[in-house]
TIDO-482971 format. One record per residue (C-alpha): residue number from 0; residue in three letters; x, y, z. Coordinates in nm, 3 decimals. Each point is the difference from the previous one (the first is absolute). Layout:
{dolum = NUM | vose = ALA | u = X | v = Y | w = Z}
...
This chain:
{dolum = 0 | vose = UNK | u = 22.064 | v = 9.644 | w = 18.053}
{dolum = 1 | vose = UNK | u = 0.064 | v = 0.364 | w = 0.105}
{dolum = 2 | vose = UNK | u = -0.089 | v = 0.133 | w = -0.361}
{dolum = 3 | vose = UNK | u = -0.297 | v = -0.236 | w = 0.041}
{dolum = 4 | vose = UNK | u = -0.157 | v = 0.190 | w = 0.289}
{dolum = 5 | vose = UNK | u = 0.119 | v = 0.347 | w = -0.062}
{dolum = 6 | vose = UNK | u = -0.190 | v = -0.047 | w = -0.353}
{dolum = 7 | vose = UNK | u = -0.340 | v = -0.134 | w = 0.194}
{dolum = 8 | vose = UNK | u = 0.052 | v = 0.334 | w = 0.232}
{dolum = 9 | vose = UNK | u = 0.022 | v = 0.275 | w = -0.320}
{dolum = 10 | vose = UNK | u = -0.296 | v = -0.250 | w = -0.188}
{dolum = 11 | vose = UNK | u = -0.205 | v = 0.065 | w = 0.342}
{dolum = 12 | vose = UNK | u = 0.064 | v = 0.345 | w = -0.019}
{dolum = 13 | vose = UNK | u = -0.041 | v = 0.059 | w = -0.341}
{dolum = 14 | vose = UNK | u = -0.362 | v = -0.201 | w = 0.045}
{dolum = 15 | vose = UNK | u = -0.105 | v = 0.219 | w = 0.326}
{dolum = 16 | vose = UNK | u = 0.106 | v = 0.325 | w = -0.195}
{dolum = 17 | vose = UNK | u = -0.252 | v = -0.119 | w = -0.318}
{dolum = 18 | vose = UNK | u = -0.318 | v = -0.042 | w = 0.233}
{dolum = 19 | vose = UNK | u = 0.051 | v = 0.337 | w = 0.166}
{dolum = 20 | vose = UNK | u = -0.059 | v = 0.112 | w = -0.301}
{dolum = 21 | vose = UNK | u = -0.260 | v = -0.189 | w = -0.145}
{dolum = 22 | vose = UNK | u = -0.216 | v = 0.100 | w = 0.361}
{dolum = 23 | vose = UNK | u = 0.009 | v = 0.340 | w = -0.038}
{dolum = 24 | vose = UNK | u = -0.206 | v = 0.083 | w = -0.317}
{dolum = 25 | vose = UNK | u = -0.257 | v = -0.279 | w = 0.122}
{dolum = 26 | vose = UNK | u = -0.055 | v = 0.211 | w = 0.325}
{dolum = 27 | vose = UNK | u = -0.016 | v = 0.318 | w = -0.190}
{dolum = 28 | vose = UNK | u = -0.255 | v = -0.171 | w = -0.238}
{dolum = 29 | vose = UNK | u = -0.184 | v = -0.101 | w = 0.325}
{dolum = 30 | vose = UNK | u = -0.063 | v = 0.294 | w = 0.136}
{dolum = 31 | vose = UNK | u = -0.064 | v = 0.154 | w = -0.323}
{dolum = 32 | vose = UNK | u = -0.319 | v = -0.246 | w = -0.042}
{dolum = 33 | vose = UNK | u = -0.096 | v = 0.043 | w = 0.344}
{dolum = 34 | vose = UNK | u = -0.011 | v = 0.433 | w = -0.040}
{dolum = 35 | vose = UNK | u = -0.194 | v = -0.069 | w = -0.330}
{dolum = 36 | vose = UNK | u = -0.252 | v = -0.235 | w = 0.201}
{dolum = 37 | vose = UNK | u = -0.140 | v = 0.291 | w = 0.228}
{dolum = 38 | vose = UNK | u = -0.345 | v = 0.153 | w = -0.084}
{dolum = 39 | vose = UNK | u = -0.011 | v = 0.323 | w = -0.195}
{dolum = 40 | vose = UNK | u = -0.243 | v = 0.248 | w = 0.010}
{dolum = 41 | vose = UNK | u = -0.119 | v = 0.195 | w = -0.339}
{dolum = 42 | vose = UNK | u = -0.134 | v = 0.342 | w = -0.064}
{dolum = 43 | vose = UNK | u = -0.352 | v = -0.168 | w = -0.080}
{dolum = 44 | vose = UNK | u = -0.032 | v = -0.144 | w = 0.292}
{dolum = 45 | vose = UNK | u = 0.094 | v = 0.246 | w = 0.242}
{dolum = 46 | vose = UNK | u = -0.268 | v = 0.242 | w = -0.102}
{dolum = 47 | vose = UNK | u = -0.281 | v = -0.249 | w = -0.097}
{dolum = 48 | vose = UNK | u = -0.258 | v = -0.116 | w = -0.238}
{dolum = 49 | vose = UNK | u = -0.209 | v = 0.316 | w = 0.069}
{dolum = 50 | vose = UNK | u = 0.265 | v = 0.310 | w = -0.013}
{dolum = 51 | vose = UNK | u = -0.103 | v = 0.249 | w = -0.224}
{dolum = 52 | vose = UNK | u = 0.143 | v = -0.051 | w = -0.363}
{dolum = 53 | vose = UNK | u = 0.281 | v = 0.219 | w = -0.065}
{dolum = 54 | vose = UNK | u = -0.147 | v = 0.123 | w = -0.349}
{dolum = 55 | vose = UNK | u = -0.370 | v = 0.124 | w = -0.048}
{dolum = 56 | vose = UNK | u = -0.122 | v = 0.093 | w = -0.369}
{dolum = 57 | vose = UNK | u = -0.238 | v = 0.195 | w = -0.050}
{dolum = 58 | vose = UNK | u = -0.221 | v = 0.040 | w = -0.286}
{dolum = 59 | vose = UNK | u = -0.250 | v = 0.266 | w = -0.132}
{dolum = 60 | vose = UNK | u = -0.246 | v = 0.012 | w = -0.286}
{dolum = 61 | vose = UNK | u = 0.088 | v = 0.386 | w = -0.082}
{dolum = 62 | vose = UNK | u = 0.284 | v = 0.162 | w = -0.043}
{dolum = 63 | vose = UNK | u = -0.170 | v = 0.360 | w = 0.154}
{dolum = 64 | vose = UNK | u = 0.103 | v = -0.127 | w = 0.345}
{dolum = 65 | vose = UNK | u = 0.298 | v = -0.123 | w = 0.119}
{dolum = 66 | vose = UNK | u = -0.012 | v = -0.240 | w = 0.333}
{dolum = 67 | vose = UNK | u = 0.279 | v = -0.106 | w = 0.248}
{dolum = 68 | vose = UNK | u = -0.054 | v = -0.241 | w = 0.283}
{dolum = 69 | vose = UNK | u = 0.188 | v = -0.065 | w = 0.313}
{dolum = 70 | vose = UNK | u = -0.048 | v = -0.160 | w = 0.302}
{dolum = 71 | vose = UNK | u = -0.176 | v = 0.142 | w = 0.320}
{dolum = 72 | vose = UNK | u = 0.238 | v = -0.246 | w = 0.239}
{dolum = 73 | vose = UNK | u = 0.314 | v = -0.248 | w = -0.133}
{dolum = 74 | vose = UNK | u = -0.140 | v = -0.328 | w = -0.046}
{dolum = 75 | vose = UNK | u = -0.345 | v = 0.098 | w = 0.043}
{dolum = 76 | vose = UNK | u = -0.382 | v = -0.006 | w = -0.213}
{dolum = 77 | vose = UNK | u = -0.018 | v = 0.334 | w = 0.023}
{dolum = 78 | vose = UNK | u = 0.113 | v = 0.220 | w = -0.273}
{dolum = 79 | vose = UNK | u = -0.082 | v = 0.375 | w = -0.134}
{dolum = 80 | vose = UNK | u = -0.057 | v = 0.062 | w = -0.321}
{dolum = 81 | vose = UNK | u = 0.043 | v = 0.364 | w = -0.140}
{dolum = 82 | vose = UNK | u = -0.148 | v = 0.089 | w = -0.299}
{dolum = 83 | vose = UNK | u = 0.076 | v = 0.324 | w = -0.161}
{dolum = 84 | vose = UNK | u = -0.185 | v = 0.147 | w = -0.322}
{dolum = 85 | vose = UNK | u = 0.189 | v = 0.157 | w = -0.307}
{dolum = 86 | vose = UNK | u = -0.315 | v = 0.068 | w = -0.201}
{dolum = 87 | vose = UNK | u = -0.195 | v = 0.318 | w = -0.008}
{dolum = 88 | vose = UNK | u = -0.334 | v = -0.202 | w = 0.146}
{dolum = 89 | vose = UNK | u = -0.106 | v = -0.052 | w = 0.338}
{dolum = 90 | vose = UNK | u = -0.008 | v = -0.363 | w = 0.081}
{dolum = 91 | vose = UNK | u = -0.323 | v = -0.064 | w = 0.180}
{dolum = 92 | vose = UNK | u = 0.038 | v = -0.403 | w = 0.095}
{dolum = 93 | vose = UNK | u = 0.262 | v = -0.302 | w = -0.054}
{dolum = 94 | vose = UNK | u = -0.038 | v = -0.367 | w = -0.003}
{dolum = 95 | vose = UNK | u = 0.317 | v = -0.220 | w = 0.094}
{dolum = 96 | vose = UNK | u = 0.106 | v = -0.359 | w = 0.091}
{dolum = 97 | vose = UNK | u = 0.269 | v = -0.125 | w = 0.217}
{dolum = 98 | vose = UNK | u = 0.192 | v = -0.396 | w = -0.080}
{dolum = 99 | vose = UNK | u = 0.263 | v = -0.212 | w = 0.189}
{dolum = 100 | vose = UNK | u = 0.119 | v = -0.204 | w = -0.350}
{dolum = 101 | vose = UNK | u = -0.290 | v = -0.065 | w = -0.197}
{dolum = 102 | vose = UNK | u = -0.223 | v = 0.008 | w = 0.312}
{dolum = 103 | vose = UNK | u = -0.257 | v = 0.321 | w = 0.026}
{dolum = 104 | vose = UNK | u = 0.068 | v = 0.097 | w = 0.409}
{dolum = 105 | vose = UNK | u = -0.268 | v = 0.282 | w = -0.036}
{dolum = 106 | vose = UNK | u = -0.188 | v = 0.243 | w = -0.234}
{dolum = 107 | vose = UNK | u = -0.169 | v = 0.335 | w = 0.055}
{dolum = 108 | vose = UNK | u = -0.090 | v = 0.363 | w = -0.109}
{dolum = 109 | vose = UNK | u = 0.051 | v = 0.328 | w = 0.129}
{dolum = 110 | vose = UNK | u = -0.226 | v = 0.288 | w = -0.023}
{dolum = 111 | vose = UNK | u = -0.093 | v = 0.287 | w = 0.174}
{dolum = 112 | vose = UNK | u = -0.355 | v = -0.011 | w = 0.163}
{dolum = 113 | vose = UNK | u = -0.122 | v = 0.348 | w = -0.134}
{dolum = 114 | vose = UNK | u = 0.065 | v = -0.049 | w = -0.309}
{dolum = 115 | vose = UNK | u = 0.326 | v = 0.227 | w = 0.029}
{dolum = 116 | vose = UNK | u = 0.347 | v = -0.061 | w = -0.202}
{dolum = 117 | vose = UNK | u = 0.223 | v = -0.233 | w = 0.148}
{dolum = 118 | vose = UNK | u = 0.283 | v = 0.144 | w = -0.169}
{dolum = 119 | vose = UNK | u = -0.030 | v = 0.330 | w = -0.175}
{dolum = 120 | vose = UNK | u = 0.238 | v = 0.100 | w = -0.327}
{dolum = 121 | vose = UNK | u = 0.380 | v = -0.014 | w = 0.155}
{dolum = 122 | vose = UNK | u = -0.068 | v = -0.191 | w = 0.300}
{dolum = 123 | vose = UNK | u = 0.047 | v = -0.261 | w = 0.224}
{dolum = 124 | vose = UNK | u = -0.263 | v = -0.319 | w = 0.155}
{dolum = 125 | vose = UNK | u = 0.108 | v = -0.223 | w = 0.225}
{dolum = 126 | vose = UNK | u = -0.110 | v = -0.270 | w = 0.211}
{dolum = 127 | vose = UNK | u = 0.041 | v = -0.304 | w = 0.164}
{dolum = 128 | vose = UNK | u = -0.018 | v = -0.389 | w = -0.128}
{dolum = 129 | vose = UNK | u = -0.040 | v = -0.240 | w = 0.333}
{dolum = 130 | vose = UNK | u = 0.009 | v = -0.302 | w = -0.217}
{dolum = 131 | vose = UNK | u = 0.051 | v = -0.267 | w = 0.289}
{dolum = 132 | vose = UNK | u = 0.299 | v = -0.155 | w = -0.195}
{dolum = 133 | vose = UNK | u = 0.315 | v = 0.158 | w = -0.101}
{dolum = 134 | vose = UNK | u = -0.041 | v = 0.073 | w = -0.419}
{dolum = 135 | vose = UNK | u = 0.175 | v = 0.064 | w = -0.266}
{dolum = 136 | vose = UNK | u = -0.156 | v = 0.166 | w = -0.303}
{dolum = 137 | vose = UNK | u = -0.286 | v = 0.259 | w = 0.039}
{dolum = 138 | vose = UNK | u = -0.221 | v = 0.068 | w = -0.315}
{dolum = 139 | vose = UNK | u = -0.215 | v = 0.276 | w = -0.064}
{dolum = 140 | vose = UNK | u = -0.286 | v = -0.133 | w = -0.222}
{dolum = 141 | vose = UNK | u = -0.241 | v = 0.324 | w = -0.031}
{dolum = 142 | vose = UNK | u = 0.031 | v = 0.342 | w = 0.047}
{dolum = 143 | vose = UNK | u = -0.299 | v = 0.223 | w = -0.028}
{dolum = 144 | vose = UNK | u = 0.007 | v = 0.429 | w = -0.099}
{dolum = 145 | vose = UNK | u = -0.238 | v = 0.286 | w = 0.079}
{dolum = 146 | vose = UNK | u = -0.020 | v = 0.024 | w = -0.367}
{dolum = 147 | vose = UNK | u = -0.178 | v = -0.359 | w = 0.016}
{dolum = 148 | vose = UNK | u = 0.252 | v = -0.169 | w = -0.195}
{dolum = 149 | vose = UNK | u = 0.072 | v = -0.367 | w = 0.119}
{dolum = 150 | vose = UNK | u = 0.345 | v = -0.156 | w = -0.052}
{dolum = 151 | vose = UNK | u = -0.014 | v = -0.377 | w = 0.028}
{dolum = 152 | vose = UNK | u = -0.225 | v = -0.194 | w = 0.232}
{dolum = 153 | vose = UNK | u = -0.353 | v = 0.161 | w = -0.137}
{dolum = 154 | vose = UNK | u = -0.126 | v = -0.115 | w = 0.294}
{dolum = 155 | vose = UNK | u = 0.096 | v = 0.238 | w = 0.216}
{dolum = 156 | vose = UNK | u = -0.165 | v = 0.220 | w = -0.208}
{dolum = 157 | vose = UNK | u = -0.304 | v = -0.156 | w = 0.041}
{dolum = 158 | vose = UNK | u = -0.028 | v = -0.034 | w = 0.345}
{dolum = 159 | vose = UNK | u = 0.070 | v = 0.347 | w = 0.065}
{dolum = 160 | vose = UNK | u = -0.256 | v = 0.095 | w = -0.219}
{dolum = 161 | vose = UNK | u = -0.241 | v = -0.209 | w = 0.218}
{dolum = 162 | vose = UNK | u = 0.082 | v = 0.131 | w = 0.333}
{dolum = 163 | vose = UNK | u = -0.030 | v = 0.367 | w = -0.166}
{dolum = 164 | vose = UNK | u = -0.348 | v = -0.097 | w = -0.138}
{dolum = 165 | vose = UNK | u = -0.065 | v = -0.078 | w = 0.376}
{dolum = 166 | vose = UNK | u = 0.175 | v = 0.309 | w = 0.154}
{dolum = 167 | vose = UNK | u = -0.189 | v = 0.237 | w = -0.251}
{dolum = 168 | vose = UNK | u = -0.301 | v = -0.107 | w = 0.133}
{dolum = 169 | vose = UNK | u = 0.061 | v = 0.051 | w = 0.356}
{dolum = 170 | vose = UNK | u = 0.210 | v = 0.362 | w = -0.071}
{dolum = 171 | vose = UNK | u = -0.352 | v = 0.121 | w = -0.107}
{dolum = 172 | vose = UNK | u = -0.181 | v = -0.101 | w = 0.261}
{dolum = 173 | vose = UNK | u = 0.254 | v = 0.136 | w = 0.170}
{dolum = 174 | vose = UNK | u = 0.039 | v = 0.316 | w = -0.150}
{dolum = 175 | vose = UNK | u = -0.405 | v = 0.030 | w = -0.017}
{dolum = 176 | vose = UNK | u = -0.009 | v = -0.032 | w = 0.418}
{dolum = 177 | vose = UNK | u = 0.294 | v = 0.256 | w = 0.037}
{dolum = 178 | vose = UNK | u = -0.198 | v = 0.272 | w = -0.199}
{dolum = 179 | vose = UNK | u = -0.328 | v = -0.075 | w = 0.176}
{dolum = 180 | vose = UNK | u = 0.116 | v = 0.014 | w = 0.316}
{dolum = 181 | vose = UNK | u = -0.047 | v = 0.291 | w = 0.232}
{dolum = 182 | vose = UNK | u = 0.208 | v = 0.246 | w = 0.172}
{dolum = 183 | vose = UNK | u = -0.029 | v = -0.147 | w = 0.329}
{dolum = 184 | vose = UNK | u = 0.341 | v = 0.014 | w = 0.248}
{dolum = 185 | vose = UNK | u = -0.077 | v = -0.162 | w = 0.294}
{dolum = 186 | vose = UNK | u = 0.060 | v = -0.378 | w = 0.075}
{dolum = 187 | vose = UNK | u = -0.352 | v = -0.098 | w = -0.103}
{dolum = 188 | vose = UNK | u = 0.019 | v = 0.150 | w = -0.341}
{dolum = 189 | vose = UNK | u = 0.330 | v = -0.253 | w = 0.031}
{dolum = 190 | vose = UNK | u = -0.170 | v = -0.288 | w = 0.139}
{dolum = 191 | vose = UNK | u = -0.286 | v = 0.021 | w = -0.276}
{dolum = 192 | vose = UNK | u = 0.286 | v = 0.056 | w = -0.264}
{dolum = 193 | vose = UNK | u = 0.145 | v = -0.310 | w = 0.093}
{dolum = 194 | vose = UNK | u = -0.308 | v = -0.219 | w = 0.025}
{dolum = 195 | vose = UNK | u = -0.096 | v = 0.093 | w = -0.359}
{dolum = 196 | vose = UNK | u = 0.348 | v = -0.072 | w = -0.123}
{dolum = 197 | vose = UNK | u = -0.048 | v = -0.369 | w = 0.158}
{dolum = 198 | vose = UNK | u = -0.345 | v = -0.049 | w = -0.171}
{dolum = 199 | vose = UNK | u = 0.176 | v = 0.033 | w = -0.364}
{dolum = 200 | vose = UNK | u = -0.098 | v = -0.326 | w = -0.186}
{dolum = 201 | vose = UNK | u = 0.223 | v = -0.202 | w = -0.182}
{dolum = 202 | vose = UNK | u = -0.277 | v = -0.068 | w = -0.269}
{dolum = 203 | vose = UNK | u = -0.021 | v = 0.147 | w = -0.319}
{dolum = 204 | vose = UNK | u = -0.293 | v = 0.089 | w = -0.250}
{dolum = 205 | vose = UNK | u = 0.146 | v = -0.374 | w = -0.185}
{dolum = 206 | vose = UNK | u = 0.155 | v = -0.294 | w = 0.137}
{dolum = 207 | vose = UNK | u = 0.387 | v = 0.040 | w = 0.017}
{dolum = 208 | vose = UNK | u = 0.295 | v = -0.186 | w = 0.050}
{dolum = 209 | vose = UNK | u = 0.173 | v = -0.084 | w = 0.388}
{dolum = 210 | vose = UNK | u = 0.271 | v = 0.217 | w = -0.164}
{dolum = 211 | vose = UNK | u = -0.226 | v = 0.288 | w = -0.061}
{dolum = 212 | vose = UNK | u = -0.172 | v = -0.036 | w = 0.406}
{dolum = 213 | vose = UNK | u = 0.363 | v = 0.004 | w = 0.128}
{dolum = 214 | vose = UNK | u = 0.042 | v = 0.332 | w = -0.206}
{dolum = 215 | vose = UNK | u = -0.303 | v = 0.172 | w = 0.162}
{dolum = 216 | vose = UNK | u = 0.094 | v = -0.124 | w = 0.340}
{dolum = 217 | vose = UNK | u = 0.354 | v = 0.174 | w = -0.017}
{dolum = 218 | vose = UNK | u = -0.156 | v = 0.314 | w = -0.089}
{dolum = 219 | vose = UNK | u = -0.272 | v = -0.036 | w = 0.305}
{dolum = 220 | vose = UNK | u = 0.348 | v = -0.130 | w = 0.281}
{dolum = 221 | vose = UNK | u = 0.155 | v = 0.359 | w = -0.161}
{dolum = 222 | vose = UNK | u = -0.257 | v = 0.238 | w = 0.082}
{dolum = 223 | vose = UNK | u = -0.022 | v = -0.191 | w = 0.312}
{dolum = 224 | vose = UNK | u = 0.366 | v = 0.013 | w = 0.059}
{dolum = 225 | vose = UNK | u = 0.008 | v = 0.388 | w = -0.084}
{dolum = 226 | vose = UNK | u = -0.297 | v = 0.070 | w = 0.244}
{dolum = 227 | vose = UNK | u = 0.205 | v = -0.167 | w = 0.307}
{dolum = 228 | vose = UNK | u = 0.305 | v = 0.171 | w = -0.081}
{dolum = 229 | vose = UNK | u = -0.208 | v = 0.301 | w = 0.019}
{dolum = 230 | vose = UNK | u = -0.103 | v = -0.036 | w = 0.328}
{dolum = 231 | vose = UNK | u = 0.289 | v = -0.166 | w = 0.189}
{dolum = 232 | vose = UNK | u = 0.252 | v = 0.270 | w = -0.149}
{dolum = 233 | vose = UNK | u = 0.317 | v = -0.046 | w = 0.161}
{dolum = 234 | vose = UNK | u = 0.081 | v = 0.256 | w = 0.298}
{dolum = 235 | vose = UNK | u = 0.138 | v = 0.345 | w = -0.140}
{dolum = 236 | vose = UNK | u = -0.133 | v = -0.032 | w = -0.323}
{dolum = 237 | vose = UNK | u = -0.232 | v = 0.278 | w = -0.049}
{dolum = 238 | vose = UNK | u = -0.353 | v = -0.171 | w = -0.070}
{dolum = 239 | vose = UNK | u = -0.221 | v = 0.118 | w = -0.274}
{dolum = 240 | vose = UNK | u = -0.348 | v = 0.073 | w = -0.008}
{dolum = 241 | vose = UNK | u = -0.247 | v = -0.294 | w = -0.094}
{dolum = 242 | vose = UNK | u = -0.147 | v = 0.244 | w = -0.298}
{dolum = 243 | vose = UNK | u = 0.381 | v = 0.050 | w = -0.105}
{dolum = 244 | vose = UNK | u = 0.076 | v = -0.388 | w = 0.016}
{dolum = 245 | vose = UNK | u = -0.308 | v = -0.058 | w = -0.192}
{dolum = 246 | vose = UNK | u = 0.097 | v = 0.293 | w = -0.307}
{dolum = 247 | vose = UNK | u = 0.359 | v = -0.170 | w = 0.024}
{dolum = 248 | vose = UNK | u = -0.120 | v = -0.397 | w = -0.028}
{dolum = 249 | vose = UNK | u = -0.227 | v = 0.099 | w = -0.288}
{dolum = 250 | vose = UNK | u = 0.226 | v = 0.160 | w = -0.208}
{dolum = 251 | vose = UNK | u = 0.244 | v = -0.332 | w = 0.120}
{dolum = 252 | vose = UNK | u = -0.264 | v = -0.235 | w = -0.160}
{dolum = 253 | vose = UNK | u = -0.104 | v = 0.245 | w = -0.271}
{dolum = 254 | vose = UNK | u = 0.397 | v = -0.033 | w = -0.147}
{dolum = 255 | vose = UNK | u = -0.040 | v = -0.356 | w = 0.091}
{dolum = 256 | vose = UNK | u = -0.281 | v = -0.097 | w = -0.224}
{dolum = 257 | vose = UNK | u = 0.162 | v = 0.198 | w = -0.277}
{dolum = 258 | vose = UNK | u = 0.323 | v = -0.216 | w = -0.002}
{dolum = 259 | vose = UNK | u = -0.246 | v = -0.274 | w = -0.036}
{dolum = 260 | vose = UNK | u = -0.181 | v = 0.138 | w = -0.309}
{dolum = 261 | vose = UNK | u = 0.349 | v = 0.121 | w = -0.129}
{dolum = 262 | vose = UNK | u = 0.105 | v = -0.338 | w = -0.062}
């Protein structure tokens, strides 16, 4: 009867000793599932849908310029593109788009109002793309040269070619009022300047394109922009003579008309 219960005592034991050990990898698999359960936060979704891609391609249809692109703010639409030629031409305009994926964000051209090189042989352009979304690939679809020679898009070619029409027109009626007018130096010989700068038409001989009106009205705002820097000159800068202003702005529109007929 003794052996009986001393063997019920070390079965007891031996039992209470077996589900120790059988709880302890259930509570470690517990709180293993519950750790597992809590949220987790990626990469993606800490900086948003609309961060700026972290690669941006960019494309060119010549290999006389080479193009780099980076942006104006982190995570921003704003982005500066530098364009720097390695031929021995002047590049005179450039045509580019901007995509998200296979989305166009924006397009545009660059050029310089007067005609002038953007970029001369050896150097640098750049400026600024505000596309309104963050991109990633920039193309360059057109580049134009002060040879005339058009790489890709011949539409910019074209379109330039119209606003010069227009410009030419106006640069001689410019030029024609600069040489007839008189030696006056008071304000009235400036006051009368002005008022037949403001008359200038933006008609020609034949009907023209819109393109060809917006060319003849940049030439007219320029002479009218020239003639008020002229007389609001900043304060110590020496102010020339309306006769010298007038030699200087013809010989300014004389070069400008020729880098119209150059091309």
């Amino acid at each position: 009867m003794q052996r009986h219960a001393t063997c019920l005592v070390l079965l007891s034991a031996v039992l209470c000793a077996a589900g120790g050990s059988e709880s302890a990898p259930r509570a470690t698999q517990t709180a293993e599932l519950a750790e597992a359960a809590e949220p987790t936060f990626s990469a993606l979704s800490a900086v948003g849908f609309n961060a700026a891609p972290t690669r941006l391609n960019v494309t060119s249809v010549s290999r006389a310029i080479a193009v780099r692109v980076e942006p104006v703010v982190m995570n921003a639409s704003s982005y500066r593109v530098i364009v720097a030629n390695r031929s021995m031409r002047s590049l005179i305009a450039i045509q580019y788009e901007a995509f998200r994926g296979s989305s166009r964000a924006t397009k545009g051209r660059r050029h310089a109002e007067r005609n002038e090189p953007i970029a001369a042989a050896g150097r640098e352009y750049t400026f600024e793309i505000r596309a309104g979304t963050p991109i990633d690939r920039v193309a360059i679809t057109a580049l134009l040269w002060d040879d005339g020679t058009i790489e890709g898009d011949g539409a910019l070619a074209a379109d330039e070619r119209t606003f010069d029409i227009g410009k030419s027109v106006q640069l001689r009626r410019v030029l024609k009022l600069l040489h007839g007018f008189g030696s006056g130096q008071d304000e009235d010989a400036v006051r009368a300047f002005r008022e037949q700068v403001a008359a200038l038409p933006l008609t020609a001989d034949v009907p023209v394109l819109d393109s060809a009106v917006t060319g003849m009205q940049q030439v007219k705002d320029a002479l009218l922009n020239d003639l008020d820097q002229f007389e609001h000159a900043p304060p110590g800068r020496p102010r020339v003579s309306f006769a010298t202003w007038i030699a200087d702005t013809t010989t300014a529109y004389e070069d400008w008309l020729a880098r119209i007929a150059a091309r």
